[in-house]
C-alpha positions as CSV (number, residue, x, y, z in Angstrom):
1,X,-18.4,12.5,33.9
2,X,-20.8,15.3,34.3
3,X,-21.8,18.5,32.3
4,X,-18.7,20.2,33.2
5,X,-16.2,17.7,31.9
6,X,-18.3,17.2,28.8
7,X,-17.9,20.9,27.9
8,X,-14.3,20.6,28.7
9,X,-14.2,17.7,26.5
10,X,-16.1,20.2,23.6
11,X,-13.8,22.8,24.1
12,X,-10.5,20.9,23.6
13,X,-11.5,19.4,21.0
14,X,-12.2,22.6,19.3
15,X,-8.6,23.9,20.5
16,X,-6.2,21.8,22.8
17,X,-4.5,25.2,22.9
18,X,-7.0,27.3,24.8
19,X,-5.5,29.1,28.0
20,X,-6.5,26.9,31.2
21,X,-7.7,31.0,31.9
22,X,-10.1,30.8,29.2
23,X,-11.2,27.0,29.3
24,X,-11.9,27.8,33.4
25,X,-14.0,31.2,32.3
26,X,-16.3,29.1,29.8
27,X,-16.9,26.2,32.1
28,X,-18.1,28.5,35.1
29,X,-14.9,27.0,37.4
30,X,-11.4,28.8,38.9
31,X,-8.4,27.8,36.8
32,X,-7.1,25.2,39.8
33,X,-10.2,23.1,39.8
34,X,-10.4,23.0,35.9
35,X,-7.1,22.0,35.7
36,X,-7.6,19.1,38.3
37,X,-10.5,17.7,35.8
38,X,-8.5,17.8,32.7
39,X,-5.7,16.4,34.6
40,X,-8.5,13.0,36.1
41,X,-9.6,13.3,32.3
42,X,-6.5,12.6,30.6
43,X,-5.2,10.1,33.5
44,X,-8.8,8.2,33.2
45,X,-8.2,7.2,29.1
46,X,-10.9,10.2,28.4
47,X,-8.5,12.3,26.8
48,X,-5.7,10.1,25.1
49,X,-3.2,12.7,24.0
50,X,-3.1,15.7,22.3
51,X,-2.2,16.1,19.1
52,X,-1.7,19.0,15.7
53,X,-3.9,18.7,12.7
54,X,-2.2,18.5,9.5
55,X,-4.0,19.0,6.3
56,X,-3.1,16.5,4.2
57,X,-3.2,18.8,1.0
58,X,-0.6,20.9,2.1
59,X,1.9,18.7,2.9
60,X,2.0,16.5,-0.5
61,X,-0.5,13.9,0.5
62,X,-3.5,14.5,-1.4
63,X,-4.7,11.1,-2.6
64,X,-7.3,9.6,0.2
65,X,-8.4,5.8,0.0
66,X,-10.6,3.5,1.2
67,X,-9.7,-0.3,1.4
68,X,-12.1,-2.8,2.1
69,X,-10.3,-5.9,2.8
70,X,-11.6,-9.7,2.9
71,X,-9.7,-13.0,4.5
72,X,-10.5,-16.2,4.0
73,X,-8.5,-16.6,7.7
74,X,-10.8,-15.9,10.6
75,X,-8.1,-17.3,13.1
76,X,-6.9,-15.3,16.5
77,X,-2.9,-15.7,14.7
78,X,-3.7,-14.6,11.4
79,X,-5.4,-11.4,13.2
80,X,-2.7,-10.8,15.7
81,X,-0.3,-10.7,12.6
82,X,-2.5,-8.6,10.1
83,X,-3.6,-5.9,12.8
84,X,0.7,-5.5,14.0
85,X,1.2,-5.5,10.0
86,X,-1.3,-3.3,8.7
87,X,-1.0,-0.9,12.1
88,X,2.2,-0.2,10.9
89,X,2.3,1.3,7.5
90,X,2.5,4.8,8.5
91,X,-0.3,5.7,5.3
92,X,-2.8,4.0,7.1
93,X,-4.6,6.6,9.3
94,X,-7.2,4.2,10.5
95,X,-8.1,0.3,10.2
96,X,-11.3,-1.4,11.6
97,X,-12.9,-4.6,11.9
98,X,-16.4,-4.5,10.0
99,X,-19.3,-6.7,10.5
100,X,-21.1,-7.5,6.8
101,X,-19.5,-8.0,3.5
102,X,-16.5,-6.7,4.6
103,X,-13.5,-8.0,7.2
104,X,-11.8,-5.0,7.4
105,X,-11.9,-1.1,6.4
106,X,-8.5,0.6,5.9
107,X,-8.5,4.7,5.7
108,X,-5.1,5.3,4.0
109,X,-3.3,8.7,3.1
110,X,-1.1,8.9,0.2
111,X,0.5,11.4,-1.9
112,X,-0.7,10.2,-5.5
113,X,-1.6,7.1,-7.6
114,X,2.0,5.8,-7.5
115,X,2.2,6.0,-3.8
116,X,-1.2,4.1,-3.2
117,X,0.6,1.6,-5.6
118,X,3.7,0.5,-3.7
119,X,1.5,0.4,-0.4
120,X,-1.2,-2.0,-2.1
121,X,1.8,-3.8,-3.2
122,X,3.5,-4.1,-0.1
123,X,0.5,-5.0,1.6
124,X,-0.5,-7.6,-0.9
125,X,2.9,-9.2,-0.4
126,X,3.2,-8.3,3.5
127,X,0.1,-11.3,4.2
128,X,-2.5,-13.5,2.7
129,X,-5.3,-12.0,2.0
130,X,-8.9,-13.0,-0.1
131,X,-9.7,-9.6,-1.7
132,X,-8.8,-6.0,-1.9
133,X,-11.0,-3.3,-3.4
134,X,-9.7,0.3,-3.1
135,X,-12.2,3.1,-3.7
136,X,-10.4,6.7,-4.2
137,X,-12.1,10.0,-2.6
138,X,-12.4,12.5,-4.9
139,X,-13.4,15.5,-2.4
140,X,-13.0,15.7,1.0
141,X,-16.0,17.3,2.1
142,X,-16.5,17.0,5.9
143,X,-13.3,15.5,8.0
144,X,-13.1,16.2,12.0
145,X,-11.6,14.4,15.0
146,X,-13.9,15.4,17.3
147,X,-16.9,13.4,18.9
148,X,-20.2,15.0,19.0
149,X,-20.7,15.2,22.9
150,X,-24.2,15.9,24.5
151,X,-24.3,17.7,27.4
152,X,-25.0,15.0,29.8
153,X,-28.5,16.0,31.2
């Protein structure tokens, strides 16, 4: 990947939208070439899909949370079953693996206090698990989806 397809990368990031005319102007290419690197971009796995924002707010789902999750079941299974579980409650937005106190962090999007309740609940009941501690956002100060990118050189 060079400098060119990294400033792609910036650009669509900033607006997937953007006229293959206007992304080819502000990468110093013609609109054919351009469009053959976005094209080896997104068949390479660079560029996975693209996508609309939402804000959350606006469409009724205003409570953000934070679950930290511990197991006392490390085995291959039990992770096969919890990731295919937990992957598909449609409030979580994200779910990782964590190295430290902490087996897993879940990043889920409800619309209030009740909402977060039936999901805990569900997921309580969905599979074993050693602990849950939910920590509620208060203010959503800085939320992006796009990767810092350095120019390559």
């Amino acid at each position: 990947m060079d400098a060119i397809d990294r400033k792609l990368l910036v650009l669509l990031q900033q607006d997937a939208n953007v006229s293959l005319a206007e992304l080819s102007e502000r990468v110093g290419l013609s609109q054919t070439p351009c469009w053959k690197r976005i094209q080896k971009l997104e068949a390479s796995g660079v560029i996975t899909r693209r996508v609309a924002l939402v804000d959350p707010d606006k469409i009724g789902l205003g409570l953000t949370v934070f679950v930290s999750i511990e197991t006392g079941d490390h085995s291959g299974p039990w992770l096969e079953r919890f990731a295919q579980t937990v992957s598909s409650m449609p409030e979580v937005m994200g779910l990782y693996r964590m190295a430290g106190d902490v087996d897993y962090l879940a990043h889920v999007v409800v619309a209030d206090m009740a909402a977060y309740d039936q999901f805990y609940k569900r997921l309580i009941n969905t599979i074993a698990l050693k602990n849950v501690t939910s920590r509620f956002a208060m203010e959503r100060i800085k939320s992006t989806t796009a990767y810092a990118i350095s120019s390559g050189t």
